[in-house]
N, C-alpha and C positions, 0 to 999 in steps of 0.2 A: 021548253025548259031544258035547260042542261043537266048533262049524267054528273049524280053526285059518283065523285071516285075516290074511295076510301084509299087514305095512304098505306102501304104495305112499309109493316118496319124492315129496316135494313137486318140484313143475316146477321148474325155473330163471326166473328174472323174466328177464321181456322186455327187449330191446334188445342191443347190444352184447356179444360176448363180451369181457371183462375181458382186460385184458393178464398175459399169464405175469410174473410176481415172480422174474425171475432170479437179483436180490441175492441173492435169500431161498437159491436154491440154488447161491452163488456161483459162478455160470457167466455170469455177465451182464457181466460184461466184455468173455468173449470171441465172444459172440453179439453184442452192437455191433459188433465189430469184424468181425464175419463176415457182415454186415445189409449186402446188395448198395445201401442208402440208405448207409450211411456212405462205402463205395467210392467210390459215386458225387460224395458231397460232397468227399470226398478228393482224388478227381480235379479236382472243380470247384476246389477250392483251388488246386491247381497248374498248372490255367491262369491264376486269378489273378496268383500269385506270378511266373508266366516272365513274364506280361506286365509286370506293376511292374519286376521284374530289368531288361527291353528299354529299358523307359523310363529308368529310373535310369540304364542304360549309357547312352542318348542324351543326359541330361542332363550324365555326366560326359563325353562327346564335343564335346558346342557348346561347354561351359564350360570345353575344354582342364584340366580335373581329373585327367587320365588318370594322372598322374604326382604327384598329391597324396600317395600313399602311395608310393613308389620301389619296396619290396619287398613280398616275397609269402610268406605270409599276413597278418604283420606288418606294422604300418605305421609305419615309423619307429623299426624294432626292437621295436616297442609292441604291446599286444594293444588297449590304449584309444588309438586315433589324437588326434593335438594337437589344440586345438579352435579351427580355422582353416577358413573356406570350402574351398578343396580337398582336405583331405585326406579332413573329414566326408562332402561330397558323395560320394567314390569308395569311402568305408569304408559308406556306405548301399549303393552298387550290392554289394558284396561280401557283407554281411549279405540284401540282399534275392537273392541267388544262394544263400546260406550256407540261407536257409529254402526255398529251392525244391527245391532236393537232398536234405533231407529229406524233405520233399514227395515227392519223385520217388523215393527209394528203399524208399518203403512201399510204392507201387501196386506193384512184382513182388512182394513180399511175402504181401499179402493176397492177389494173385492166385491163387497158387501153392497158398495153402494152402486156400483156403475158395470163389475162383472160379477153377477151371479148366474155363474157357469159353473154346472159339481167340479167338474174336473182342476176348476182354480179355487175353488171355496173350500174343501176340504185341505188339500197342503196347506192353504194361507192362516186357515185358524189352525191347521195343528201346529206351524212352525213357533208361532207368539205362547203354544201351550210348554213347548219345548223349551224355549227361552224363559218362561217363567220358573222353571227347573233350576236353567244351567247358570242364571245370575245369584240366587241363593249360593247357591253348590260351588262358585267361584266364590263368595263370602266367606264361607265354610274351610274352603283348602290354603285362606290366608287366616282365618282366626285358630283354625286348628293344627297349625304349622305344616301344611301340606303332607299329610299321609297319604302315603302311595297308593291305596287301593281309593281313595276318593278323588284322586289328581284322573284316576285311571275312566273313574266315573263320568269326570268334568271332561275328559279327551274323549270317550264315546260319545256322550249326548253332542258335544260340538261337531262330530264326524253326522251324526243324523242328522243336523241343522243343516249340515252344507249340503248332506242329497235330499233332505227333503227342497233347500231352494235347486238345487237341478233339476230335479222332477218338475217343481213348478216353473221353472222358465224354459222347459220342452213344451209343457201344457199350451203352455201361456204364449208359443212361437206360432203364427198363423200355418193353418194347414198347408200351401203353398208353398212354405217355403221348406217344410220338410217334408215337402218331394212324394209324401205318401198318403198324407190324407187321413180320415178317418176308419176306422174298422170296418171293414165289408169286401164283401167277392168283385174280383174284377170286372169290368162290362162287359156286358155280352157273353158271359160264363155259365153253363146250364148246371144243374143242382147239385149232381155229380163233382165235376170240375170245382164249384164253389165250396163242396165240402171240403174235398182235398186239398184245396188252399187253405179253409181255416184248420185245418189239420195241422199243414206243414207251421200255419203261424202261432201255434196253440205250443206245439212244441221248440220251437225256437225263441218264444218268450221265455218259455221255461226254462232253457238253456241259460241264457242272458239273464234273468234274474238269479237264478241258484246261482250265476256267476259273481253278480254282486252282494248277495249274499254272505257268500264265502271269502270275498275282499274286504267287506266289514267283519266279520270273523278274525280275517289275518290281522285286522288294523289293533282289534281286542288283543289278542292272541301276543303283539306286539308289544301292545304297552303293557299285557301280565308282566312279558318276559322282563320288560323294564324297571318293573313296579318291585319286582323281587328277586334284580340286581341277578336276575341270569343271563344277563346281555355280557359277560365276562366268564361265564361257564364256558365257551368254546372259542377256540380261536382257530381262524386260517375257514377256506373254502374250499371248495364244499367240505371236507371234511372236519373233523371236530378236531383240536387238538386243546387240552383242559390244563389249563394255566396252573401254575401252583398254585396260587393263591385262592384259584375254585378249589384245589382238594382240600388244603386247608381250612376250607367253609366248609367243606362235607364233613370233616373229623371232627370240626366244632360242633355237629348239628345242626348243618345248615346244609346238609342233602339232597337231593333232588332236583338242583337246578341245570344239572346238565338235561334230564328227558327236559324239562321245561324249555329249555333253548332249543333243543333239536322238533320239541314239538310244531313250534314256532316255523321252523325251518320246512318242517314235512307239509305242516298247513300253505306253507309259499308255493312248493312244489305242486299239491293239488287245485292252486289257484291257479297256477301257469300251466297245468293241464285243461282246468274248464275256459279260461284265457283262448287257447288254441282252438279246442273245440268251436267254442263261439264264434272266433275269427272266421273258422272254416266252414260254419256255418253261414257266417254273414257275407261269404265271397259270392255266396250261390243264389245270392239276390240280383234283382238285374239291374242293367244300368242307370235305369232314372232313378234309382235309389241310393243316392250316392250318399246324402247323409248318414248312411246306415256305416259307409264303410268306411267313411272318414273316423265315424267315433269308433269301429274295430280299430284301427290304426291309430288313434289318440291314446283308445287303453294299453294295446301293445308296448306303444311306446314308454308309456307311462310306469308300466310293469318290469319292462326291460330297465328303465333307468333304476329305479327303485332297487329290483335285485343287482346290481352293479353297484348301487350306494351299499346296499346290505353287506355286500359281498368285502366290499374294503375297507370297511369300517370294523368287522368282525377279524380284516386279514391286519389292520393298521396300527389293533388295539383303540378301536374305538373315539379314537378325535371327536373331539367339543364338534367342529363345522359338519362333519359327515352325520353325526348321531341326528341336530339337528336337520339338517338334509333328507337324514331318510324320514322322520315325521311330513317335511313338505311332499315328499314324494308317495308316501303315503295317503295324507290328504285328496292330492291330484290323481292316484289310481284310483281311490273309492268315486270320487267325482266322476272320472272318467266310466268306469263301471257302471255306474246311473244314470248318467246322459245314453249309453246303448240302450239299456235297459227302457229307459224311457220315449229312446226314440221306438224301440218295437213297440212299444205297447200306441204308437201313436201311429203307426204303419199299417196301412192297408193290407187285404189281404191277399189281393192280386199282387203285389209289388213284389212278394215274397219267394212270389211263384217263379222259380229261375231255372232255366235252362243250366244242363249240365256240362258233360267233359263234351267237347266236339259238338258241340250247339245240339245235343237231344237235350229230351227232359229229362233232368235226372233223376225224376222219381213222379208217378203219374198218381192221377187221385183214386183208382182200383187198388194202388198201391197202399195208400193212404189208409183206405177204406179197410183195405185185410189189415193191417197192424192196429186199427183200432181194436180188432175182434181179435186178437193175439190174446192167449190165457198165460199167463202169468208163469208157468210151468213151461209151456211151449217157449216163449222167450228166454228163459232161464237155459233150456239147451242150447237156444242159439248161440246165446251168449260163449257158452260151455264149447261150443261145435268151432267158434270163430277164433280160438286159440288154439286147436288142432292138438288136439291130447295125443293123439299117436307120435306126433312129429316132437311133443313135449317129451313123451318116456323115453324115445329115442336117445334123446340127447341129454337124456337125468342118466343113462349108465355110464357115462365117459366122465361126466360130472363126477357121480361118487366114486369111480375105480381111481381116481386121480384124486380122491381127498382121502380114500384109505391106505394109499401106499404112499402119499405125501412126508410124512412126519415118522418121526421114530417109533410114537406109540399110536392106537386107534383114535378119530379125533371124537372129540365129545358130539352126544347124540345132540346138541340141542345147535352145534355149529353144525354137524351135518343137515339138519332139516330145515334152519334158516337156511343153508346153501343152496341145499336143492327147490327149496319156496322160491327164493329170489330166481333162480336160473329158470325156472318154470312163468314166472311173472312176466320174465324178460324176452321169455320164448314167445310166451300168450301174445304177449303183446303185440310183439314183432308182426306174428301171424294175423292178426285183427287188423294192422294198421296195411297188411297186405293185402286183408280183402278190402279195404274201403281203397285200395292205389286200383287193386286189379278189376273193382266190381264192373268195368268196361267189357270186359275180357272173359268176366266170369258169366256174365249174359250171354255169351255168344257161343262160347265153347263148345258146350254140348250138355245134355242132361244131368251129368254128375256133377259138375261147377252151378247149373242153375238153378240148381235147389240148396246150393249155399244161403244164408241168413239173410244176406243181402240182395242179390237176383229175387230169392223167392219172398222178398216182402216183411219178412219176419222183423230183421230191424233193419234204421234206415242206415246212409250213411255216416253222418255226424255221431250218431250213435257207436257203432263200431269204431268211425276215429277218437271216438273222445274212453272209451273203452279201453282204446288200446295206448292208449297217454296213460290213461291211469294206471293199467300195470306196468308198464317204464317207469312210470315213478316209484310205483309202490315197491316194483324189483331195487332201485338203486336203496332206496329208505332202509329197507330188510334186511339186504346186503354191508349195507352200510353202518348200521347199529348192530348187526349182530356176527359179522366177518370183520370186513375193512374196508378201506376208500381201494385200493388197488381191487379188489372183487366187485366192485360196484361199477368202477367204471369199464371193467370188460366186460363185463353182460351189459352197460350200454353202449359199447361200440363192439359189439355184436348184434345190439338190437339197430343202431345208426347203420351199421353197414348194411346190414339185411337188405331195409328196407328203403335207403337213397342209392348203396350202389349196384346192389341187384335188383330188387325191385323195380327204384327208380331210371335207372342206366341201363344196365348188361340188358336186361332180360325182355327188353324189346328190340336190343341194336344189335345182339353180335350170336353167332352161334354156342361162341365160349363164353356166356353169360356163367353156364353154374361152374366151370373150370375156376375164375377167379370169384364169384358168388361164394362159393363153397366152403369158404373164409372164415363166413359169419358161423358156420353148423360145427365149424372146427373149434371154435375158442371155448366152448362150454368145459374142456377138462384144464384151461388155463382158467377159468373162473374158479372149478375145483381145488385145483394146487395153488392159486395163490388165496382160500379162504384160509388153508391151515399154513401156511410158511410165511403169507404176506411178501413175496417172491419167486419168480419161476426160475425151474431148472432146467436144464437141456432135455431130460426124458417127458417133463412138462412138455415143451415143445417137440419132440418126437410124439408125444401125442395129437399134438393138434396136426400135424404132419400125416399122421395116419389118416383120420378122420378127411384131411383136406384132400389124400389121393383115391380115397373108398369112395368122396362123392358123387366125383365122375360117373362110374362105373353104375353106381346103385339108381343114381337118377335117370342116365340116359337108358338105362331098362325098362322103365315106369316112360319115359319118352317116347320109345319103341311102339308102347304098348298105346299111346295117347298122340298118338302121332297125327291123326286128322283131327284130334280136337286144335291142337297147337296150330296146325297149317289153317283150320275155321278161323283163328282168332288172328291170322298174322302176327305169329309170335316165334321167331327166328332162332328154334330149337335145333342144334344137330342132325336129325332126322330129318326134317324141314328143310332145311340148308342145301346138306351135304348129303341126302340120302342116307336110307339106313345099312347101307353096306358098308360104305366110311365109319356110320354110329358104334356098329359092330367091332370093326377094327381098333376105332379109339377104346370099349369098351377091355378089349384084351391087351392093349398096351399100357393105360393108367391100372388095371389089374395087376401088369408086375413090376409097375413103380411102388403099388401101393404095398406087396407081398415084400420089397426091398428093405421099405420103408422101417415094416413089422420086424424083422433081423438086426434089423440097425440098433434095435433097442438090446438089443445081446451082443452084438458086437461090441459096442461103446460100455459093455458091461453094468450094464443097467438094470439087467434079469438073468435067469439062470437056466438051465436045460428044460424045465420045464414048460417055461413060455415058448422057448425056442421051438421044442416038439409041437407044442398045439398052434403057435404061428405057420408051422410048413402044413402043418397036415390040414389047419383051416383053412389058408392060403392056395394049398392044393386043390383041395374040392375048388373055390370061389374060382379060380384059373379053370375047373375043368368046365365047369358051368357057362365060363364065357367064353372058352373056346367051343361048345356046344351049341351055343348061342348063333356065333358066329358059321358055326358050318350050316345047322340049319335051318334058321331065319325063318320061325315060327315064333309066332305072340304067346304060345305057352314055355317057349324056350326063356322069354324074354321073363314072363311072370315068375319063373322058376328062380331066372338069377335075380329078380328086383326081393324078393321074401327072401331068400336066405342072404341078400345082403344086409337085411336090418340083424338075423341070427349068428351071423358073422362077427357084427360087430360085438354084440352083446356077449360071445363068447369069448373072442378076445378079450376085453378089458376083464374078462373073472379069469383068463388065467393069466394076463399080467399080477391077478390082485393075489390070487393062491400061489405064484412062482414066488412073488414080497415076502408076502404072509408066512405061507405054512413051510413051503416047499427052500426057501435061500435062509 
């Protein structure tokens, strides 16, 4: 008998499996529609659509269109509106509301039936709940002739709609593609390590949220200003200049809208400080997480453009195209805000975990682990400790000695103490934003830098930087409102120089870092003098001149004395450099530029015998101190002239203030 031989079917050809022919078994309709890609383009749609809707409502707001159509849904009793600029302009925002509502009433639809996933069930029915609101509420602000605090209502709810569809089409975007995955410890990470990632991602959500937060906030906070006509209270940027026609509203009764505009203004500021923060938080994530950093740089952008529209609209008098503009750019920040926010909250927790400055970690999970056990009081000093109170009082007596010899008469208490707040803000700050530059430096050092806030665990670094934004902002606000734009903006380019060109430049490249550094410590009695004159004068600047040649001297004492911590950290100090025999030398030659300097103000007749006597005889001593110094080049020599050069200064400026005062 012959072998039965079973035919072997032929392989399949290589490549690609062929896509299923749904047509073919007319089921292809509803498998598109059941294809988590079409959801997802669904959704993408309908954030399109609320965002055109927002814009079109802005466009029929500048353009006073509100009222092109009288009723509702109708326009003019008509389904096709006249063809007249206002009535088309309003009958376009209704039509572009008309397709977003469809839009919006898919997503619970599909959700329900094909994805029941919490994370898209929840947005999908709230956003149709939302809509149910905002289509009345639009009824309402054309039959009620659009009154501003209900317009104001109808522009929030529509700001919600458009993040809650962001939110949902991050959900809704396969894990894949956002590069991070679902919530959990990296692989192969032991319990330790894993807490301290959900640590680092616990708080960097929180960051990115309060950031969007407080962008909806501003978006409010915008259309109040709009809503009751205090978008005309200030003119020009940053500072306020108040039109006649606002004081004229005030002496009618109609006061208060300048705080209202400036509040407006102060909420930007603090948005572009958690802005930054966040950014700087989201650089510290690693590479395969690029999503993350694309939407830091969306919002950025988005922010940046915004206050630019803000900025010239307020400078231009307000243009129909700009007003409208900055509602679209509004829109797109809040958007932008939520799309971060939502991509953290979608990002794993390994992903988060980022290497720092010079490829260490920048913060390890022991680290992690003590800041969770931080008491609320302990933090609070840190905080307190990272603005450097000493180095603040320092620089508050040149401050005041130069606001009370400023002016003819004493200036009012309540300008002195905004002055000294804000120059205090501006100082903190500075200092906070130098421990989060230097925290590389301040690990290595030696024991006194690494029980600073930061080395020791207490707070991280995003903390400190975002800390120290905020009292830069909050210095220029306070300064600003209760001095002038001239004192605002020198305590921040006192606080900018500090911190980009010593901080950032001199003080790792050159021995002469605090020579020209020493810049920034000098302008605090030019903050002084221009609170009360809104002007400086030449003895203005002979102060900051004294300050700027005393720097030298006082620091490179304290250098002297920190001289192997400096040489630990590779940090190219005088002593380090050049040896401290050179230190010494330059320490007695800026001492009698700096004793010159102090004369100069008597010379030029600017004070009288009395300062002149306590300049040589203070002068005197500080000369004999560092010529002591110099002959014999002990650390206690050095301790001796670095303390009585803070005593120095602070006796100088009381007898500049008693030569004004009591004594000329």
């Amino acid at each position: 008998m012959g072998t039965l031989v079973t035919p072997v079917p032929a392989a399949p050809p290589a490549g690609p499996p062929a896509r299923p022919d749904w047509s073919a078994t007319g089921r292809g309709r509803w498998h598109v529609l059941a294809s988590p890609r079409t959801f997802l383009r669904l959704t993408l749609a309908g954030v399109l659509a609320t965002y055109l809707a927002i814009v079109a409502g802005a466009v029929v707001r500048v353009t006073g269109s509100g009222l092109g159509c009288p009723d509702w849904p109708t326009c003019h009793g008509r389904w096709i509106p006249p063809l007249e600029p206002e009535p088309l302009i309003e009958y376009t925002h209704r039509l572009a509301g008309a397709v977003t509502s469809a839009l919006i009433l898919a997503l619970p639809v599909l959700s329900w039936i094909w994805h029941r996933q919490r994370r898209l069930l929840v947005p999908a029915t709230l956003v149709p709940l939302l809509l149910a609101v905002q289509v009345p509420l639009g009824a309402f602000v054309v039959w009620l002739e659009l009154p501003p605090m209900v317009v104001l209502v109808h522009l929030g709810i529509a700001m919600l709609i458009l993040g809650m569809l962001t939110w949902l089409a991050v959900q809704a975007s396969p894990a894949a593609a956002l590069e991070g995955g679902q919530v959990g410890a990296a692989p192969g990470a032991d319990s330790t390590t894993a807490a301290g990632q959900r640590a680092v991602l616990r708080r960097y959500r929180t960051l990115v949220t309060a950031t969007a937060a407080m962008v909806f906030f501003l978006v409010l906070t915008g259309a109040y200003t709009r809503a009751t006509g205090a978008s005309w209270a200030c003119a020009g940027f940053p500072g306020c200049t108040v039109p006649e026609t606002a004081l004229q509203a005030s002496a009618a009764g109609a006061g208060g809208l300048v705080p209202i505009h400036l509040f407006h203004r102060f909420t930007a500021y603090v948005v572009a400080v958690l802005v930054a923060a966040g950014v700087a938080e989201t650089w510290r994530v690693r590479r395969h997480v690029p999503a993350l950093r694309r939407a830091a740089l969306l919002l950025v952008g988005c922010l940046a453009t915004q206050v630019a529209i803000g900025a010239g609209a307020v400078t231009l008098g307000l243009p129909t195209a700009l007003r409208g503009a900055h509602v679209a750019g509004a829109a797109a920040t809040w958007a932008s805000s939520v799309l971060l926010a939502a991509l953290a909250w979608r990002t794993a927790a390994g992903a988060v975990w980022a290497p720092g400055p010079r490829g260490r970690a920048s913060e390890s999970a022991p680290a992690e682990e003590k800041r969770a056990g931080v008491t609320l009081g302990t933090k609070t000093r840190a905080y307190f400790s990272l603005t450097k109170p000493k180095v603040i009082l320092l620089l508050e007596v040149p401050t005041l000695a130069a606001m009370l010899i400023a002016g003819p008469g004493w200036p009012s208490p309540l300008l002195v103490g905004a002055t000294l707040l804000g120059g205090a803000l501006a100082a903190g700050g500075a200092a906070a934003i130098n421990a989060y530059l230097d925290r590389d430096i301040d690990a290595v050092m030696g024991a006194r830098t690494q029980l600073r806030p930061i080395p020791a665990g207490v707070v991280s670094p995003g903390e400190a930087l975002a800390f120290g934004l905020t009292l830069g902002v909050a210095s220029f606000v306070v300064l600003l409102l209760f001095a002038n734009l001239l004192a605002a903006v020198l305590a921040q380019v006192a606080l900018l120089f500090y911190v980009f060109v010593y901080t950032r430049w001199l003080k790792r490249s050159t021995p002469s870092n605090i020579v020209i550094g020493g810049a920034a410590g000098a302008i605090p009695p030019l903050v002084g003098w221009a609170a009360v004159t809104n002007s400086l004068s030449p003895i203005a600047w002979l102060l900051f001149a004294i300050i700027f040649f005393w720097t030298p001297p006082h620091f490179w004492a304290l250098a002297l004395i920190l001289r192997q911590h400096y040489a630990r950290a590779n940090i190219p100090m005088l002593p380090v450099v050049r040896g401290e025999d050179e230190t010494r030398r330059q320490i007695v030659y800026y001492t009698l530029q700096m004793i010159s300097v102090t004369v100069f103000v008597f010379t030029f007749g600017l004070s009288g015998l009395f300062y002149l006597g306590a300049a040589l005889i203070l002068g005197g001593v500080f000369l004999y101190l560092a010529a002591r110094l110099w002959h014999d080049a002990t650390t206690r020599a050095a301790r001796i002239l670095f303390h009585f050069s803070m005593l120095y200064l602070w006796l100088l400026c009381a007898a500049l203030v008693l030569d004004r005062r009591v004594f000329t």
